[in-house]
Each structure stands twice: as structure tokens, then as C-alpha cells.
C-alpha positions as CSV (number, residue, x, y, z in Angstrom):
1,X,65.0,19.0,-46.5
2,X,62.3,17.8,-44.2
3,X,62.1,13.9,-43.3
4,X,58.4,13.9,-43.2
5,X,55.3,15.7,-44.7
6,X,54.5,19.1,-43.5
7,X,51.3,17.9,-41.6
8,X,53.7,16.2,-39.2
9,X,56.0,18.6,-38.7
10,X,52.7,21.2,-37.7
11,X,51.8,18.6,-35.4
12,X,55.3,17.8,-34.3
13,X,55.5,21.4,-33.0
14,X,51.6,21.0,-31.5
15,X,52.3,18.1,-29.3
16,X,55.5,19.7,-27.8
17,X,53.9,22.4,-26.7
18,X,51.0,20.7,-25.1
19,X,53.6,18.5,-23.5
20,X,55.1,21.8,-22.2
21,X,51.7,23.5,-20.8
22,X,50.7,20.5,-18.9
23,X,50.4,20.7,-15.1
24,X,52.7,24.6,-15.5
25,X,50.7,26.5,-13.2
26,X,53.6,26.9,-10.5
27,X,56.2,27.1,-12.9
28,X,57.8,30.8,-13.8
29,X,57.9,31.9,-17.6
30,X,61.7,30.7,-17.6
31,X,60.6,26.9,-16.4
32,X,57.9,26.5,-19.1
33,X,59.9,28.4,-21.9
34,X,62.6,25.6,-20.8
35,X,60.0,23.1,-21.2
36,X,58.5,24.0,-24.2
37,X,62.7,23.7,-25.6
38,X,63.1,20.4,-23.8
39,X,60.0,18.7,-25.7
40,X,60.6,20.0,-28.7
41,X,64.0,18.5,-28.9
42,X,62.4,15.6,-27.8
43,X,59.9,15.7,-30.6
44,X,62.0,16.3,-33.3
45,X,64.4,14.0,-32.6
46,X,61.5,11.5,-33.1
47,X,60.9,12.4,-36.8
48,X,64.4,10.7,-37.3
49,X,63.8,7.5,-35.1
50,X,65.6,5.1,-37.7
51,X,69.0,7.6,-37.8
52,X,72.1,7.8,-35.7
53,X,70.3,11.3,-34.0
54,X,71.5,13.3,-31.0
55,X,69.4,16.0,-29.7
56,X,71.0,18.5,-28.1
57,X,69.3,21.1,-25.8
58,X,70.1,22.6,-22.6
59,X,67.7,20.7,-20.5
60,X,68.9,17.3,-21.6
61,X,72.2,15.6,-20.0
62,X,71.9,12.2,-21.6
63,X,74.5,13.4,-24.7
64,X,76.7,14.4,-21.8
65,X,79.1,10.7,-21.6
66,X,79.5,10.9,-25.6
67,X,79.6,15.1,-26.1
68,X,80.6,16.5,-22.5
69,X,77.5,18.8,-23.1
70,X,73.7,19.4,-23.4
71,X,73.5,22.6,-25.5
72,X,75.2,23.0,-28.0
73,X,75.8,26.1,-29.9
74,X,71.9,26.6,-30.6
75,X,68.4,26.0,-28.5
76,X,68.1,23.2,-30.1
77,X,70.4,21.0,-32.3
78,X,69.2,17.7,-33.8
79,X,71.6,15.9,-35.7
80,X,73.0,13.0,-37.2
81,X,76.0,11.4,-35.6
82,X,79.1,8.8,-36.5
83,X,82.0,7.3,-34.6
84,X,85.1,8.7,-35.2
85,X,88.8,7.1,-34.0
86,X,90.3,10.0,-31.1
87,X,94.2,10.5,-31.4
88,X,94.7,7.7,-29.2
89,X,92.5,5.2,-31.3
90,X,89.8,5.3,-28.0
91,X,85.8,5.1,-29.4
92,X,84.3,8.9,-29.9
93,X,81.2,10.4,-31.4
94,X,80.9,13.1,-33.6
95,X,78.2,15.2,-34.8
96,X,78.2,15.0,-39.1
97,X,75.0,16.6,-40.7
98,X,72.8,19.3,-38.6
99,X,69.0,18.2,-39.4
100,X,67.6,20.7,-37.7
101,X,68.4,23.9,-35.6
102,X,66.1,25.9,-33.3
103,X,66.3,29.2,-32.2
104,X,63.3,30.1,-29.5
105,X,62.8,33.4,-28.4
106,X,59.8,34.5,-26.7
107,X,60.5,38.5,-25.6
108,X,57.7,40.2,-27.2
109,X,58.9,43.4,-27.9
110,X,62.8,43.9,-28.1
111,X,63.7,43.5,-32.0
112,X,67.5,42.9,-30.8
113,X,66.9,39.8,-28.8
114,X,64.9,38.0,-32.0
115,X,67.7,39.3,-34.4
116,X,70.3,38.0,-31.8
117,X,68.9,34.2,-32.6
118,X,68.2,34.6,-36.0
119,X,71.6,35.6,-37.0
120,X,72.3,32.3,-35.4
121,X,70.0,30.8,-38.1
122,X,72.3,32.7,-40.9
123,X,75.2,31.4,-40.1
124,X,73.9,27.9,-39.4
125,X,74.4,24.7,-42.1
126,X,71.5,22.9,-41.6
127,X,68.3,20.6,-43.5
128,X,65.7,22.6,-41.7
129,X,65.9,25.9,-39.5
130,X,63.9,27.3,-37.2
131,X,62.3,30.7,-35.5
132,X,59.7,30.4,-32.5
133,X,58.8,33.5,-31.3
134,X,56.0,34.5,-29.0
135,X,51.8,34.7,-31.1
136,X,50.0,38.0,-31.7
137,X,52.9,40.9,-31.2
138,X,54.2,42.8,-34.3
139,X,57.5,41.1,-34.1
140,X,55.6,38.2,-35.8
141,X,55.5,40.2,-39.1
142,X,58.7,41.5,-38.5
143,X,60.4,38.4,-38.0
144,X,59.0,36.6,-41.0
145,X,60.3,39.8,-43.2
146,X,63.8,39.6,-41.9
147,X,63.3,36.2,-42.2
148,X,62.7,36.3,-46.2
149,X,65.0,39.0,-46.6
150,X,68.6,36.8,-44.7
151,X,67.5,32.9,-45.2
152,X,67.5,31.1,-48.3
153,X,64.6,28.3,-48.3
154,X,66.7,26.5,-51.0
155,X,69.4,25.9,-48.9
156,X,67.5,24.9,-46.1
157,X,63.9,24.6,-45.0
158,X,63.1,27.8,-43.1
159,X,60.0,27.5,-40.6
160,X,58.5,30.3,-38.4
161,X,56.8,29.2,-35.0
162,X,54.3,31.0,-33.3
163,X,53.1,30.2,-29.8
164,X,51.8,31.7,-27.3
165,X,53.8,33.5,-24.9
166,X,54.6,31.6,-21.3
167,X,52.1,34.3,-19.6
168,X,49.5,32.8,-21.0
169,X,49.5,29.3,-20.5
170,X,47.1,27.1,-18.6
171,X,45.5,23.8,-18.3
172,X,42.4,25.6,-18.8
173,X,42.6,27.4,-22.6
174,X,43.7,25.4,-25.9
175,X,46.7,26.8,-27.3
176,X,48.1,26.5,-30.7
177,X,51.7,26.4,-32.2
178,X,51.3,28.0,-35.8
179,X,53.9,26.9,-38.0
180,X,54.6,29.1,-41.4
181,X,57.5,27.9,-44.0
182,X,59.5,30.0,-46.3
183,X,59.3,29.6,-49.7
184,X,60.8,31.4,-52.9
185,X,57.3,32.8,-53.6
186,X,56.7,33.6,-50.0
187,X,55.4,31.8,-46.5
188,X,52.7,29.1,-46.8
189,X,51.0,28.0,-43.4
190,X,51.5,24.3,-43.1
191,X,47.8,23.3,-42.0
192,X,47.1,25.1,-45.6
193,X,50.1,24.6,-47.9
194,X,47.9,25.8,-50.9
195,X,47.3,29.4,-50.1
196,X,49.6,31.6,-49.9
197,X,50.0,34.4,-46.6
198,X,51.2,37.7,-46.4
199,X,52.0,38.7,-42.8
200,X,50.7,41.9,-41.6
201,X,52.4,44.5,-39.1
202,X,50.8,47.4,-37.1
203,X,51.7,49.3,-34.1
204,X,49.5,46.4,-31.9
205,X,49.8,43.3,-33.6
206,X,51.0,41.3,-36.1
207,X,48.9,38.6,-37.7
208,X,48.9,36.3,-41.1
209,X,46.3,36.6,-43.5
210,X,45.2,34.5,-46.4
């Protein structure tokens, strides 16, 4: 279950994706999708400040002394850590409660690739979960249906991301990361909890509407 109210986890997504636009004019769509990964980790991993937290991403070396790695299994994995004795008695880390897991994938048009990183979300144990996909294409409303349809928001808090795709970023034009949460009744958009959305497909778009 999320740590903090769903106001800063909207604006936890905001700031990272600000952080990832700045100064990206010579950067190709794979460096600022990177980017936009890296600062998210970073960002989440701040809503657990006071915790024993690793934040794991494949940008980031600084879990690589404890954990050998920087990605593991997912985008993005946040989670609580505890020492643990190795065979030989030596000092280890291990990872022992996901907090969250990301899954970005920014293709806007290939169905496969999206389900490819949800499925990841199914089989994932985790407090919250998480799609980013690429703003204003019809796998928006797809995404959120398969969404409802394979994740249970009891289990877990289940969040979709929208942002813009890489393309469009610049210094120059205000971007937005919209983030929509799953509940039993259906998906709420965080900046208005209270009113309920329905997402709606068509052969050019896909958008939320109140």
C-alpha cells in the first residue's frame, strides 16, 4: 500500500519527468527514455527516505558492491532490504519486501511490447505496481482495460502512467505525467480522486474522460 498520499505520488511522477526533459535536446529517444527510468527510481526511492531501500534500475551502479547488479528483474525495483549471514558467516544484503515495481514502455503502437511488461506486473509481489506508457495513443485505453481485467488493486496498488512520448520533449513545452490508479470500482485520476474515469479507445487516440 502506498507510503504517502496520492497527491505525492502524482507529483513524485511530475518531478521525474521534468528532471528527465531538462537540457535533452541532443539526446536520442533511448537516452531520455533511460533518463526518465533513472529519476524515477530516484524519486521513488525518496518516498521511503526513513527505510532500509535499494533502488534498482539499469542506469544506477551504486547497488552494484552489495547486489552485483543495477537492474534487477524489472525497470524499476524499489525495495526494502536486510542483512543476511552468507554460508561462510561474511556480511550480505538481501532484498525482503518489493515496495514498488515499474514497468515503462513507451512504443506507441505494438500491443505485444506493452503486454510483454505488464505480464511482468502479474507475476510481480509487490505494495504498489506500475505501467508508464507513452500520452494520447489508443494503447492508453487499452492498457488500463487489460490492466483491470489481470491486476488485483487489493493485492497491490496498481497505477497507470501517462507521459509523453521521448519525440516530443523539449525545454520549450510543459509536459505532464498523468497518473490514474486502479480501484475495485474502476480508475480514479490522482489530481481528482473523487471522480471517477472511464478511458476511451478509438482508431486515433485514447483519452480519460470524467
Amino acid at each position: 500500500m502506498p507510503y504517502q498520499d496520492g497527491s505525492t505520488i502524482a507529483d513524485t511522477f511530475q518531478l521525474a519527468l521534468q528532471e528527465a526533459a531538462k537540457a535533452c535536446d541532443a539526446l536520442s529517444h533511448a537516452e531520455r527514455s533511460a533518463r526518465w527510468v533513472g529519476a524515477l527510481a530516484a524519486r521513488l526511492k525518496l518516498l521511503h527516505a526513513a527505510d532500509s531501500v535499494a533502488a534498482f534500475c539499469r542506469s544506477d551502479s551504486s547497488n552494484r558492491p552489495q547486489f552485483r547488479i543495477n537492474e534487477l528483474l524489472f525497470d524499476i525495483l524499489v525495495a526494502q532490504t536486510r542483512p543476511v549471514k552468507s554460508a561462510n558467516g561474511k556480511d550480505l544484503l538481501a532484498v525482503s519486501r518489493a515496495l514498488w515495481v515499474v514497468e515503462s514502455e513507451l512504443n506507441r503502437s505494438d500491443s505485444r511490447d506493452v503486454l510483454i511488461d505488464l505480464n511482468k506486473l502479474v507475476v510481480a509481489q509487490a505494495d504498489n505496481k506500475v505501467l508508464a506508457v507513452s500520452a494520447a495513443t489508443p494503447l492508453v485505453g487499452w492498457a488500463a482495460a487489460v490492466m483491470a481485467e489481470l491486476l488485483d488493486p487489493i493485492e497491490s496498488d496498481v497505477y497507470l502512467v501517462t507521459i509523453p512520448h521521448p519525440e516530443h520533449w523539449s525545454g520549450a513545452n510543459p509536459m505532464s505525467a498523468d497518473v490514474y490508479q486502479l480501484l475495485r470500482h474502476g480508475w480514479i485520476r490522482l489530481s481528482n480522486p473523487h471522480q471517477p474515469i472511464r478511458f476511451v479507445r478509438s482508431d486515433e487516440r485514447s483519452e480519460a474522460c470524467t
